[in-house]
Phi, psi and omega in degrees: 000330189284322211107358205254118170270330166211105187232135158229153168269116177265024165073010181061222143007290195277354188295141198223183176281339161249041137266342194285321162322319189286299198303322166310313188313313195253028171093357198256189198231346184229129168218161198268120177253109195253073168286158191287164214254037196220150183329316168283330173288303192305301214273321151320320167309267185353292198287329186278293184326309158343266194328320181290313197284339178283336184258352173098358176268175185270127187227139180256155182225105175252121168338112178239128163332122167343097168098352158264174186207167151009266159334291177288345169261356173292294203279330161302318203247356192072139179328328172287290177317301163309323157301337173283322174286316162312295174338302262209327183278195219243164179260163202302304189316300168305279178328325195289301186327314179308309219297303174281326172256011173317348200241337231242189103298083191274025164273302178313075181352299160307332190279320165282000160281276182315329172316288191300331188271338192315328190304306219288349181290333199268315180314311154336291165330329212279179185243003161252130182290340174310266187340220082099133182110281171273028179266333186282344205274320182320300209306315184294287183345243189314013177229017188011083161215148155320135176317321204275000192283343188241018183050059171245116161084191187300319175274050188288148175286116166277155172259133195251154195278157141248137168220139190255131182273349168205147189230179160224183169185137237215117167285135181246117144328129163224139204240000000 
């Protein structure tokens, strides 16, 4: 009605890995994920944006105003407002990152430790290695850490095991 011709309702929620199949079928490789602007859209962006990118597809997300969704800025604010929002939106990583740290201190080495690794596991997941490969080199790139800290390339830091072979161990009163 709008003009946007290749648009889909991806159902929020209910959106799965065979709708992202039907959509492969008919080519496409990037897609604007435009979710309602509430807590539930932000954590839907997240699970869809997933599914596309695990599939090899490019995904954008785009930030809708607190309490609005698609529809209502389509019919309020007109198509040029929306084209404005598309324009602005953020690529998945950069979305994730918000996403995630929203939980996180990213002043805190832990709270950024978790960050990065919460990402790199779900990047880890996908089913191309390109895709995964240069998606962990975005992530240090945009969490300014060495590559091999998110496991790119030969040099990933191995973790080394310690196991202590000997001990005591001492009955303690606890009152």
């Amino acid at each position: 009605q709008e003009g946007f011709t290749l648009s889909v309702a991806g159902q929020g929620t209910a959106f799965t890995e065979d709708h992202v199949k039907e959509l492969l079928n008919l080519g496409i490789t990037n897609v604007y994920l435009a979710l309602d602007g509430d807590e539930a859209g932000v954590a839907a962006a997240s699970k869809i944006g997933n599914i596309f990118q695990k599939n090899g597809v490019e995904v954008h997300v785009v930030k809708m105003p607190v309490g609005m969704d698609p529809d209502t800025i389509l019919k309020e604010q007109g198509p040029l407002a929306f084209i404005e929002l598309l324009e602005k939106a953020e690529d998945y990583l950069s979305f994730l990152i918000g996403y995630f740290s929203k939980d996180s201190d990213m002043s805190s080495p832990s709270g950024k430790n978790h960050l990065i690794q919460t990402i790199a596991t779900r990047i880890r997941s996908w089913d191309h290695p390109l895709m995964v490969h240069e998606s962990l080199r975005k992530l240090a790139r945009l969490t300014h850490v060495p590559e091999k800290l998110v496991g790119v390339g030969d040099d990933e830091v191995k973790r080394s095991t310690y196991v202590k072979r000997s001990g005591s161990l001492s009955e303690v009163e606890v009152n």
